[in-house]
N, C-alpha and C positions, 0 to 999 in steps of 0.2 A: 753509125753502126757498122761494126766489121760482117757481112754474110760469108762462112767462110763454105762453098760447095765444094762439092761431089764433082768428078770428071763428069760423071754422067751427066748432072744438071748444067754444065757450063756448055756443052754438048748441044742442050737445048736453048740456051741464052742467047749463044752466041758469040762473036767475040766481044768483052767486054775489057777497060784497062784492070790487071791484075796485081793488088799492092801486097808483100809483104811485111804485114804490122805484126809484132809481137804478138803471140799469143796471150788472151784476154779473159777473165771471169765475163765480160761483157759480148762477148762475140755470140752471131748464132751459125748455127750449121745446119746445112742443109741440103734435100738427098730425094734423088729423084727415083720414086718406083711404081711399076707397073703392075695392076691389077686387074687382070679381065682385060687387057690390050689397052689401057686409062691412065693415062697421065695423074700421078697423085703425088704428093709435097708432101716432106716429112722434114718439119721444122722444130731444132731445139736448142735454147738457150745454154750456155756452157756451166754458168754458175749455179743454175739449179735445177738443170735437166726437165725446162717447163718445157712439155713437149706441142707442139700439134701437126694432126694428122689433116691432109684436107684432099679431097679427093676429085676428080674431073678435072683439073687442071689444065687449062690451054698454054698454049707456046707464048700466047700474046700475052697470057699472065703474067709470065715469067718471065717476058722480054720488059714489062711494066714491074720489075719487082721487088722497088721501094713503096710504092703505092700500095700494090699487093700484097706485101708482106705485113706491115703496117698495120692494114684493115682488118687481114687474120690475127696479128699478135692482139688486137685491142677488142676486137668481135669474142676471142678467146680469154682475156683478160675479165671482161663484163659477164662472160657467160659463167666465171668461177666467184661473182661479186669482189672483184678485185677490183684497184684504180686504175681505167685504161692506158697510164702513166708511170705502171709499176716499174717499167723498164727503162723510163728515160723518154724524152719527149721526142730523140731525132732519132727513130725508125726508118724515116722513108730516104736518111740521108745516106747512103750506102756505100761502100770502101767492099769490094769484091777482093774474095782473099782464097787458098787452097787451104784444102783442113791442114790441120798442125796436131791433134791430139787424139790417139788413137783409143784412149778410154771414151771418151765421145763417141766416135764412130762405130765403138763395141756393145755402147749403149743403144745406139741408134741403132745397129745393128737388131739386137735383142728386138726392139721396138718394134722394127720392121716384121719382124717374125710372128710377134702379137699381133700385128694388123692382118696380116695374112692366115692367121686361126682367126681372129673375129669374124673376118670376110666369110669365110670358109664355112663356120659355125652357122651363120645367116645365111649361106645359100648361094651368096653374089652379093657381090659391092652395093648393087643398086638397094638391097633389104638389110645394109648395113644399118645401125643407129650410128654414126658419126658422131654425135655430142655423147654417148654412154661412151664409144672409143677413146673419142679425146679421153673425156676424166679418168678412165682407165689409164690409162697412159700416163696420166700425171698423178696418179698415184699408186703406182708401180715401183717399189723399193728400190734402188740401184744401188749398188756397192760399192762406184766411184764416186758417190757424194755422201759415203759414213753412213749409208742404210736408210737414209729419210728419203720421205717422197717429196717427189719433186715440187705438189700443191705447197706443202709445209716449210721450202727455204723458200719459196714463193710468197708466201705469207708476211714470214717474219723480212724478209726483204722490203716488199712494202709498205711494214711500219716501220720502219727502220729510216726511211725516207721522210 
């Protein structure tokens, strides 16, 4: 799996070796932001903009974050009654890469803005509902994938398989 981050989050990793592959329907991105001084991940897949948001985040996370990422994408996957397999089996095998695609990052973008009215709306992070955010999130229309949500190429992706 390509993780292609954010300055920011590589920042937080550390150094790790940096490959340049081809930009991918396959690859995910990912994007480190701060809420209430909190470490939170903002992770999404490039071909169907399946997003998720996860919040309290530690360093050790994210210094662990094939394993980590992994447990989130399939914890996420089950929670939408999906096959925790929808994406492929090798999650935890990782290829660290710089983003490449800037409709990505305008969506993440957007995303991150959403998170931060949810936050907002509740009070604080802590009175956040996290799993309403997620599916909010993943089904939130985008423009760079022809106006579908992200649940629904999600879907037909994994019967497709």
């Amino acid at each position: 799996m390509v993780l292609r981050c954010t300055k920011k989050l590589f920042s937080i990793i550390g150094p790790v070796p940096i490959f340049e592959p081809a930009p991918d329907a396959e690859d995910w991105y990912a994007n480190l932001l701060w809420f209430e001084r909190r470490k939170c991940l903002l992770l999404t897949h490039v071909g169907t903009l399946f997003t998720i948001f996860e919040a309290d985040v530690s360093a050790s996370d994210l210094r662990s974050t094939g394993p980590f990422i992994s447990a989130l994408v399939r914890r996420e996957l089950l929670s939408e009654v999906l096959p925790p397999d929808a994406f492929g089996s090798g999650l935890e095998e990782l290829v660290y890469a710089r983003t490449a695609d800037r409709s990505v990052l305008g969506c993440m973008n957007d995303m991150a803005y959403m998170c931060g009215v949810a936050i907002a709306d509740s009070g604080s992070l802590r009175h956040t509902d996290l799993v309403a955010l997620n599916r909010s999130l993943r089904r939130n229309i985008n423009s760079a994938r022809n106006y579908e949500r992200p649940i629904d190429l999600t879907i037909a992706r994994s019967k497709d398989q």
